[in-house]
mmCIF file of the N, C-alpha and C atoms, coordinates in Angstrom:
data_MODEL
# 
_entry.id   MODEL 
# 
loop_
_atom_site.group_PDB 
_atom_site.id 
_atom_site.type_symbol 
_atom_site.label_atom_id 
_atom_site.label_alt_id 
_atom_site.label_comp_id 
_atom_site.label_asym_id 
_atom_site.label_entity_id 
_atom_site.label_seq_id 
_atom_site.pdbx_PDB_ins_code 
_atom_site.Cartn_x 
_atom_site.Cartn_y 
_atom_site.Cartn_z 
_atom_site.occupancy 
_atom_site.B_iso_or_equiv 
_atom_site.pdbx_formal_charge 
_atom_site.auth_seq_id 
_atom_site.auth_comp_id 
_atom_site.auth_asym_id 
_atom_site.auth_atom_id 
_atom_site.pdbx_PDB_model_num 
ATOM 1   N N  . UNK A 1 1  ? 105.682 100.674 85.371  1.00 0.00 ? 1  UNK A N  1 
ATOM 2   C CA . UNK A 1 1  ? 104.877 101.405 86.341  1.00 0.00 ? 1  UNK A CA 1 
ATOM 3   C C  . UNK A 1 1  ? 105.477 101.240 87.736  1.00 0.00 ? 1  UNK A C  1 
ATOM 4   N N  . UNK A 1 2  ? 105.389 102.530 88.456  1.00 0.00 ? 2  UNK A N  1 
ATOM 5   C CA . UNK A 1 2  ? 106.003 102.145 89.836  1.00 0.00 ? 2  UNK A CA 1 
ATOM 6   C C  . UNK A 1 2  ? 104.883 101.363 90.754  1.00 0.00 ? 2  UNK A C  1 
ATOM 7   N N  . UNK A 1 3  ? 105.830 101.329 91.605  1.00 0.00 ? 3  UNK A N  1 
ATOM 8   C CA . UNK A 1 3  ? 105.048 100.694 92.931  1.00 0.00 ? 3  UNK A CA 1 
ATOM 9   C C  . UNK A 1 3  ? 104.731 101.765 93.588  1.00 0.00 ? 3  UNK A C  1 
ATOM 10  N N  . UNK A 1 4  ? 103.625 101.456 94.412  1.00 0.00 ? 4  UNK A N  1 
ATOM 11  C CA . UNK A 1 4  ? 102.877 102.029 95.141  1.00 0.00 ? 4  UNK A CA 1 
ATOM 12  C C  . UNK A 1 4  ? 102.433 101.354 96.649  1.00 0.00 ? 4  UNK A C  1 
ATOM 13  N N  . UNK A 1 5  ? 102.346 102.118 97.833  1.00 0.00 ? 5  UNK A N  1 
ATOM 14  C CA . UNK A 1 5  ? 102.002 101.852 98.881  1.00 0.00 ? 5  UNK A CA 1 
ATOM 15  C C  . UNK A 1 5  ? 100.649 102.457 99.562  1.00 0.00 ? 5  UNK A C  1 
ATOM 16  N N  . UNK A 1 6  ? 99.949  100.943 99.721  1.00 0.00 ? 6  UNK A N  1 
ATOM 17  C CA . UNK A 1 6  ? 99.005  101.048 99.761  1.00 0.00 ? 6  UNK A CA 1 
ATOM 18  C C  . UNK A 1 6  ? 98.855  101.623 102.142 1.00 0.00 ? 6  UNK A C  1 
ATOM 19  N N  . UNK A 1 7  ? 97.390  101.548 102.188 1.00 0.00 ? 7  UNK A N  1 
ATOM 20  C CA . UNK A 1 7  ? 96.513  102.171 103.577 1.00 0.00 ? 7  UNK A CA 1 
ATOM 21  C C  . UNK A 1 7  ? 97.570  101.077 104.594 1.00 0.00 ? 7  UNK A C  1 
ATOM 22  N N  . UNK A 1 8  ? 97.664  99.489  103.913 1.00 0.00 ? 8  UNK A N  1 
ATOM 23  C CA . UNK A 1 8  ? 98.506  98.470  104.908 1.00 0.00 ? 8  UNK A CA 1 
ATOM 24  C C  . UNK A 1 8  ? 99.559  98.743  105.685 1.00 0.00 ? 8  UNK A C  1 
ATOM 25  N N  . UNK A 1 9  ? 99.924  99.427  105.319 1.00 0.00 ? 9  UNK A N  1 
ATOM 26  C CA . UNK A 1 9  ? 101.458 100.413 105.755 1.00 0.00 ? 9  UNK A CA 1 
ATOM 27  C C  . UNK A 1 9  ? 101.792 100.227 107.079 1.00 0.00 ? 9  UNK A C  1 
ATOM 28  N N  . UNK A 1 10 ? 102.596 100.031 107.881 1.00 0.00 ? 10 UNK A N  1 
ATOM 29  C CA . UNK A 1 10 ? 102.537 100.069 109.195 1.00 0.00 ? 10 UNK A CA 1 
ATOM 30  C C  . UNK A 1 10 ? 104.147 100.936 109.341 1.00 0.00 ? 10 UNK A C  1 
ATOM 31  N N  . UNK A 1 11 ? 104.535 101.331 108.639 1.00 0.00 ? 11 UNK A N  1 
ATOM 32  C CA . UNK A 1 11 ? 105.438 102.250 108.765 1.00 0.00 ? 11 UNK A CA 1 
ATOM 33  C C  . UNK A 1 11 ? 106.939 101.251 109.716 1.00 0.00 ? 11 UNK A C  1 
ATOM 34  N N  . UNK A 1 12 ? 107.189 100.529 108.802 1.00 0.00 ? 12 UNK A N  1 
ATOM 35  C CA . UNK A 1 12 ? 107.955 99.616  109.849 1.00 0.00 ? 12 UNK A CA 1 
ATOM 36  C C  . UNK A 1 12 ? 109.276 99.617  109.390 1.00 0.00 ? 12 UNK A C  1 
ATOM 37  N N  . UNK A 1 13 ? 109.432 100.548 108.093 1.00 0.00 ? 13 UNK A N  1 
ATOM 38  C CA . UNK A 1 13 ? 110.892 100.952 107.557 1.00 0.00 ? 13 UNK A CA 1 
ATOM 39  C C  . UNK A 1 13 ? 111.674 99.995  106.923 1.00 0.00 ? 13 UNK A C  1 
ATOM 40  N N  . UNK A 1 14 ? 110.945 98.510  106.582 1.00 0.00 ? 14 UNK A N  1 
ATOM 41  C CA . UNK A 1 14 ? 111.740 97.775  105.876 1.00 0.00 ? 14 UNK A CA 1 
ATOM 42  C C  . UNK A 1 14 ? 112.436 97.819  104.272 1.00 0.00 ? 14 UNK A C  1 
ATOM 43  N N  . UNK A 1 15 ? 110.831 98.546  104.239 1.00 0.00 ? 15 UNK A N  1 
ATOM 44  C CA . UNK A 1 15 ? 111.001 98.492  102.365 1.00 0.00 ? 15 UNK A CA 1 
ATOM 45  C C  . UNK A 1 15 ? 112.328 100.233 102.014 1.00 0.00 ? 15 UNK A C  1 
ATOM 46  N N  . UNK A 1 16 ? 112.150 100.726 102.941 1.00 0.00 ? 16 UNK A N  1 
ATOM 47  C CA . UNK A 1 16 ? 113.005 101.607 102.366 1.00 0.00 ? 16 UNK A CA 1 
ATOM 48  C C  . UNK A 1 16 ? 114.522 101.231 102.388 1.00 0.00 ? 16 UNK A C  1 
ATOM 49  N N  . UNK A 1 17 ? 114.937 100.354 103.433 1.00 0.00 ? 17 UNK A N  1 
ATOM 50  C CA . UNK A 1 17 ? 116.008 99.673  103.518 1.00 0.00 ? 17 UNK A CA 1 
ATOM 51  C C  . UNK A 1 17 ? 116.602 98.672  102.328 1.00 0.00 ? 17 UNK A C  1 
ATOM 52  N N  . UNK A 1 18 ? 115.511 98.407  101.609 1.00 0.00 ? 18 UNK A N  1 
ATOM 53  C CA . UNK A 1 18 ? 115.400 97.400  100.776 1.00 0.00 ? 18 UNK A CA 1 
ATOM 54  C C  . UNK A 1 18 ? 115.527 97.609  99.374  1.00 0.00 ? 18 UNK A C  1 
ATOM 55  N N  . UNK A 1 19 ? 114.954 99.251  99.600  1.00 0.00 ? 19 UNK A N  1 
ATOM 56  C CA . UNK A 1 19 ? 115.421 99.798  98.031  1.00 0.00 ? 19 UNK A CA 1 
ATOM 57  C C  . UNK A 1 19 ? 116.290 100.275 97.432  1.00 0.00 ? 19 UNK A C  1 
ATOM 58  N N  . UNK A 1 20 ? 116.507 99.619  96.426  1.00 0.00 ? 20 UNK A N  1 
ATOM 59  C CA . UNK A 1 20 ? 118.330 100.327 95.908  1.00 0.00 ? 20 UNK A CA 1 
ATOM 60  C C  . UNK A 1 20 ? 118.708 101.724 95.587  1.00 0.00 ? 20 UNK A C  1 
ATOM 61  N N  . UNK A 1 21 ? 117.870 102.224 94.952  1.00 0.00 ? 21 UNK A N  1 
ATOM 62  C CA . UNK A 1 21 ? 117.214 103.470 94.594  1.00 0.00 ? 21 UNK A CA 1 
ATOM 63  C C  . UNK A 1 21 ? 117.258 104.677 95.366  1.00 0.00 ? 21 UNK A C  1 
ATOM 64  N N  . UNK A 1 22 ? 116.668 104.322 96.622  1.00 0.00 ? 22 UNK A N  1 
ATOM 65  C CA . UNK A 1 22 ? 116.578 105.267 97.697  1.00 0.00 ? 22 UNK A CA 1 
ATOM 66  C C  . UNK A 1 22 ? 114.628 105.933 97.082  1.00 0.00 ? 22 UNK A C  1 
ATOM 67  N N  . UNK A 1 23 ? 114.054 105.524 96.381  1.00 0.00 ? 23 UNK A N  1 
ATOM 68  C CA . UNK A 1 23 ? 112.807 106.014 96.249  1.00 0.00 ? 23 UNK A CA 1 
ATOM 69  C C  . UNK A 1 23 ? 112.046 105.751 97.361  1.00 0.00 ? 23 UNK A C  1 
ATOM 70  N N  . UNK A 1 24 ? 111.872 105.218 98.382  1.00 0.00 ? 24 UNK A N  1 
ATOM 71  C CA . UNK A 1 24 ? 110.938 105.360 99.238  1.00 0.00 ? 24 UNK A CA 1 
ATOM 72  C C  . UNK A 1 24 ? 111.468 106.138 100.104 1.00 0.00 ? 24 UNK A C  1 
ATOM 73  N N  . UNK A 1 25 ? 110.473 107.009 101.020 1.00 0.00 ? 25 UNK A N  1 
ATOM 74  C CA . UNK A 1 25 ? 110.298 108.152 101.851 1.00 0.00 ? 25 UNK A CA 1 
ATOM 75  C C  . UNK A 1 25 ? 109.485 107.946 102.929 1.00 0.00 ? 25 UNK A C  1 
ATOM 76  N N  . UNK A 1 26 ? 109.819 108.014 104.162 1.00 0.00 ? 26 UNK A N  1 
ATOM 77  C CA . UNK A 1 26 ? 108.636 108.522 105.203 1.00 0.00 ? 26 UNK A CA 1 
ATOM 78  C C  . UNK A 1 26 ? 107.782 109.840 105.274 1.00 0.00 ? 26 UNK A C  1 
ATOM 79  N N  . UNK A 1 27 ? 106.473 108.930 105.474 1.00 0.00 ? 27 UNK A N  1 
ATOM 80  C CA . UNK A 1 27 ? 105.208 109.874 105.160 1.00 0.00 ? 27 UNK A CA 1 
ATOM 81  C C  . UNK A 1 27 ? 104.663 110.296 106.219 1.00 0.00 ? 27 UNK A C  1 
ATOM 82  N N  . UNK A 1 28 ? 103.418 110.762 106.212 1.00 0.00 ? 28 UNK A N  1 
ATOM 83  C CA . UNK A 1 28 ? 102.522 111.012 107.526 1.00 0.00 ? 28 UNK A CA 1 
ATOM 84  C C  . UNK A 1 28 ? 101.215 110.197 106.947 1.00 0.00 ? 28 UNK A C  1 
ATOM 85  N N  . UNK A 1 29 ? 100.708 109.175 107.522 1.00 0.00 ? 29 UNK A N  1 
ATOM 86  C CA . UNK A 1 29 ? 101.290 108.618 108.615 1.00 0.00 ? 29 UNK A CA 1 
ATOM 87  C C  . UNK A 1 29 ? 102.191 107.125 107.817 1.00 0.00 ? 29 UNK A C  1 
ATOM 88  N N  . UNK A 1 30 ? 102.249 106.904 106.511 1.00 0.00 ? 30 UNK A N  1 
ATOM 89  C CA . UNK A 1 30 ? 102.131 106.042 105.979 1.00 0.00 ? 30 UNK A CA 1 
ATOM 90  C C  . UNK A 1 30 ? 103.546 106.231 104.908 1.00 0.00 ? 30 UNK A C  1 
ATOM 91  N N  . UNK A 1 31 ? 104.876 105.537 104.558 1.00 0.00 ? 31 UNK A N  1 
ATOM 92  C CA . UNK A 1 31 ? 105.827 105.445 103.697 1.00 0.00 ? 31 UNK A CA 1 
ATOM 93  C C  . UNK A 1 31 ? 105.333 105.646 102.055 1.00 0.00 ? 31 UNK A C  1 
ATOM 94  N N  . UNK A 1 32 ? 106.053 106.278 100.937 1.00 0.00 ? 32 UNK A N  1 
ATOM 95  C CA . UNK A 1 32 ? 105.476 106.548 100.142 1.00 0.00 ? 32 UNK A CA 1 
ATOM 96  C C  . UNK A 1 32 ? 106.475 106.215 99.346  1.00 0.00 ? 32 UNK A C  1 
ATOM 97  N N  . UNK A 1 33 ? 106.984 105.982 97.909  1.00 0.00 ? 33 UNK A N  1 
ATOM 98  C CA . UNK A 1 33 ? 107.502 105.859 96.586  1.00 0.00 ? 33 UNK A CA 1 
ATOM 99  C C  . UNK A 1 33 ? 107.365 106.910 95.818  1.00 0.00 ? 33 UNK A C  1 
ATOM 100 N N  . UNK A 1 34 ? 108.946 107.350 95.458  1.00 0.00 ? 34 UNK A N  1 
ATOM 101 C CA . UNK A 1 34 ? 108.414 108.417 94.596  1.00 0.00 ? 34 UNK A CA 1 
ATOM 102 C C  . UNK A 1 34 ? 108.911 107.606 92.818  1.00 0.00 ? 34 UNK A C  1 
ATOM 103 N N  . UNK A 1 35 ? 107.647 107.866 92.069  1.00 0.00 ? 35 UNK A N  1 
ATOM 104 C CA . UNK A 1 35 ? 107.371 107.088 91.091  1.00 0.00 ? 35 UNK A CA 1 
ATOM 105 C C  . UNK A 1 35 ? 108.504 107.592 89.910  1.00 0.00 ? 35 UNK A C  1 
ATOM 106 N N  . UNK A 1 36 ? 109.033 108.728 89.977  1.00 0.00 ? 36 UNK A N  1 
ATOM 107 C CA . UNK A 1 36 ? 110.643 109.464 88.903  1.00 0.00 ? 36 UNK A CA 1 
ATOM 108 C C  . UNK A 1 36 ? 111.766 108.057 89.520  1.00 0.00 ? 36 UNK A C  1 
ATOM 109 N N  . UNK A 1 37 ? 111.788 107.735 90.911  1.00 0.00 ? 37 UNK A N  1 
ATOM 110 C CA . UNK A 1 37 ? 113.060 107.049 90.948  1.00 0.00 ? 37 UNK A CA 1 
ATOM 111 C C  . UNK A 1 37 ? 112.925 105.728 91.355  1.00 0.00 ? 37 UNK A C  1 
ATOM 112 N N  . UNK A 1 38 ? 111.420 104.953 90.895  1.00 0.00 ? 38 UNK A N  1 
ATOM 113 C CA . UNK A 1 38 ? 111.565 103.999 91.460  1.00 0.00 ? 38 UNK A CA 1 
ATOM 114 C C  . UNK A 1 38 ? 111.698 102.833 90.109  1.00 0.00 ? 38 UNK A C  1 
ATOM 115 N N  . UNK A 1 39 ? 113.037 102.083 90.266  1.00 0.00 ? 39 UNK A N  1 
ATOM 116 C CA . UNK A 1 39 ? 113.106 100.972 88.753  1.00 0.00 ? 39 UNK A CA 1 
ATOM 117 C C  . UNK A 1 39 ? 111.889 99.643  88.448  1.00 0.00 ? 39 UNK A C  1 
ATOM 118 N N  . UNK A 1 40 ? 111.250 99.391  89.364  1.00 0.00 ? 40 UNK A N  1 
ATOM 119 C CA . UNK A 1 40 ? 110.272 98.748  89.287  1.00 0.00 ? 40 UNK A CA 1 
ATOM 120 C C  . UNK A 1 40 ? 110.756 97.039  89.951  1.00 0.00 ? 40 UNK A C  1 
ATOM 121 N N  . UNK A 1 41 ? 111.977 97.199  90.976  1.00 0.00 ? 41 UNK A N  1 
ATOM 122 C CA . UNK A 1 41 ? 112.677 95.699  90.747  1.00 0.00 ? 41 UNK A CA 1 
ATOM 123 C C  . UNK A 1 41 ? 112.270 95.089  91.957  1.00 0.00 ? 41 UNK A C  1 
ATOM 124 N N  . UNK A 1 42 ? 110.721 95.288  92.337  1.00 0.00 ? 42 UNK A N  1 
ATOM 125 C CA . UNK A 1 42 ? 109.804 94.919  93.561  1.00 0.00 ? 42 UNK A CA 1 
ATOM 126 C C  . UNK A 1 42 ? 110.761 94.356  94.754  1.00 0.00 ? 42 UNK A C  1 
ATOM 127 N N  . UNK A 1 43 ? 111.543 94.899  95.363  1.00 0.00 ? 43 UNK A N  1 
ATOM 128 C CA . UNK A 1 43 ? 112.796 94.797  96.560  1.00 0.00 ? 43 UNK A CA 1 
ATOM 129 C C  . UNK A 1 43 ? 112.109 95.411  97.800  1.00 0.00 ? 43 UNK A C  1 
ATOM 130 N N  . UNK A 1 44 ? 111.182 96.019  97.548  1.00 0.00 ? 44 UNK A N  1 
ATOM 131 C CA . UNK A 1 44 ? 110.557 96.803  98.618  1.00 0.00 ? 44 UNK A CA 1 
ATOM 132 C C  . UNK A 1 44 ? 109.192 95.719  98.914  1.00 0.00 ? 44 UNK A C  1 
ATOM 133 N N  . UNK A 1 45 ? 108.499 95.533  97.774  1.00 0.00 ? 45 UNK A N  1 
ATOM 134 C CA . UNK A 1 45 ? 107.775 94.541  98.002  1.00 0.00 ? 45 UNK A CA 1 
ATOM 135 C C  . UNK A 1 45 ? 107.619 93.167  98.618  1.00 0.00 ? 45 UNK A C  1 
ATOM 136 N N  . UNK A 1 46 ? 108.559 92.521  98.144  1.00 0.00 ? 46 UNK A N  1 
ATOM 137 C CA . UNK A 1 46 ? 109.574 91.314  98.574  1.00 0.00 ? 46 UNK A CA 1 
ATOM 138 C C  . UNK A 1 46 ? 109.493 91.195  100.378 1.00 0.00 ? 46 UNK A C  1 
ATOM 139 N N  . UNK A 1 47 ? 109.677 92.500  101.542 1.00 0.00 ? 47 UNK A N  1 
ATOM 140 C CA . UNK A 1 47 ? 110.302 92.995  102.189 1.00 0.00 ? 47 UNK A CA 1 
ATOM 141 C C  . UNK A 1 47 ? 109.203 93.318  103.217 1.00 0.00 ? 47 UNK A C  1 
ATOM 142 N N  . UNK A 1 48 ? 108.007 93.645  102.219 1.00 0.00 ? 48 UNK A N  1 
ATOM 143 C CA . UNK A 1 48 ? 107.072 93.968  103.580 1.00 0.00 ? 48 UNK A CA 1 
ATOM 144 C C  . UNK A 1 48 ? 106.291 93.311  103.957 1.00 0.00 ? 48 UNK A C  1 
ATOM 145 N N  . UNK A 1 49 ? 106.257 93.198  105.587 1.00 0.00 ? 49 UNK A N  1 
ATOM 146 C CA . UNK A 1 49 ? 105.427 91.977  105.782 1.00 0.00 ? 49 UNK A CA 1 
ATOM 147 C C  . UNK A 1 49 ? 103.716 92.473  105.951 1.00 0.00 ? 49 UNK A C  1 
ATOM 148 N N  . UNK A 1 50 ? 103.303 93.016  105.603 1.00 0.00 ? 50 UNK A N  1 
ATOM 149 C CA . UNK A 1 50 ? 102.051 93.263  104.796 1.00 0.00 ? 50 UNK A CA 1 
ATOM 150 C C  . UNK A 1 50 ? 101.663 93.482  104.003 1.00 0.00 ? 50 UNK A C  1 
ATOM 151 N N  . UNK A 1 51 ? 102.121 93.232  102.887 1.00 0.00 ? 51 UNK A N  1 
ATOM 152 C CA . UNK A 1 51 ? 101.984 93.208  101.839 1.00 0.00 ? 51 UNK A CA 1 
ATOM 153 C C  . UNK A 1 51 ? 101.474 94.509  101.392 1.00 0.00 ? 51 UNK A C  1 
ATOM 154 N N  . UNK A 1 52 ? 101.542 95.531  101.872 1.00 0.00 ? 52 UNK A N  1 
ATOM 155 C CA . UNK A 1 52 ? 100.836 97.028  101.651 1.00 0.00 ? 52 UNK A CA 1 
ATOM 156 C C  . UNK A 1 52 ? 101.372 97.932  100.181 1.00 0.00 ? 52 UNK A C  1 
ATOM 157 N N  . UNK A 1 53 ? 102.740 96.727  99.901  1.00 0.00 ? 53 UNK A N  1 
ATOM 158 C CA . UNK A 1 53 ? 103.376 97.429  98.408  1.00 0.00 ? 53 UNK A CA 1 
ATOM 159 C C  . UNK A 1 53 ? 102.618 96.737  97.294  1.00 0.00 ? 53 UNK A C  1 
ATOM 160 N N  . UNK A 1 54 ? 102.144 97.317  96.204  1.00 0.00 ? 54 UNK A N  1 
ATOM 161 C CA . UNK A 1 54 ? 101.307 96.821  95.066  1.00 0.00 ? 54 UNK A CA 1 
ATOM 162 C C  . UNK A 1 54 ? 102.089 97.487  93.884  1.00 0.00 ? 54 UNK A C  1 
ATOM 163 N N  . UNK A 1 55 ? 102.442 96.836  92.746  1.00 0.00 ? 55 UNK A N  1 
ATOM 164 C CA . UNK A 1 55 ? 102.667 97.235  91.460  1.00 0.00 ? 55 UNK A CA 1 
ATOM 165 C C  . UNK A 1 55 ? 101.422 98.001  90.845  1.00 0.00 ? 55 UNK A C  1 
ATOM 166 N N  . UNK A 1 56 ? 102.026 98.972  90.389  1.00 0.00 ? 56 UNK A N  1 
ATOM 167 C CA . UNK A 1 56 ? 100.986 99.964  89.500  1.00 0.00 ? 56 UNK A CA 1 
ATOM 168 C C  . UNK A 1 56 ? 100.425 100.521 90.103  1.00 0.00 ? 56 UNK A C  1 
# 
């Protein structure tokens, strides 16, 4: 199951840096995962300091 980004978001661009993948995207107002390309290898999670990334 992919990850998902939760309301915590502060849009601070770490986790997309972080992903190998390139699945995360800037949103309005909030960064998003797209769930086709994301491997599940929580690098984005790891990364944010609010914890706003959640599995599943």
């Amino acid at each position: 199951m992919a990850y998902t980004i939760t309301e915590s978001c502060v849009a601070c661009g770490l986790c997309k840096e972080a992903c190998p993948v390139e699945a995360i995207s800037e949103g309005d107002p909030i960064y998003t995962i797209d769930p086709d390309k994301c491997i599940d290898c929580g690098a984005c999670a790891g990364e944010c300091p609010n914890d706003a990334i959640v599995a599943g």
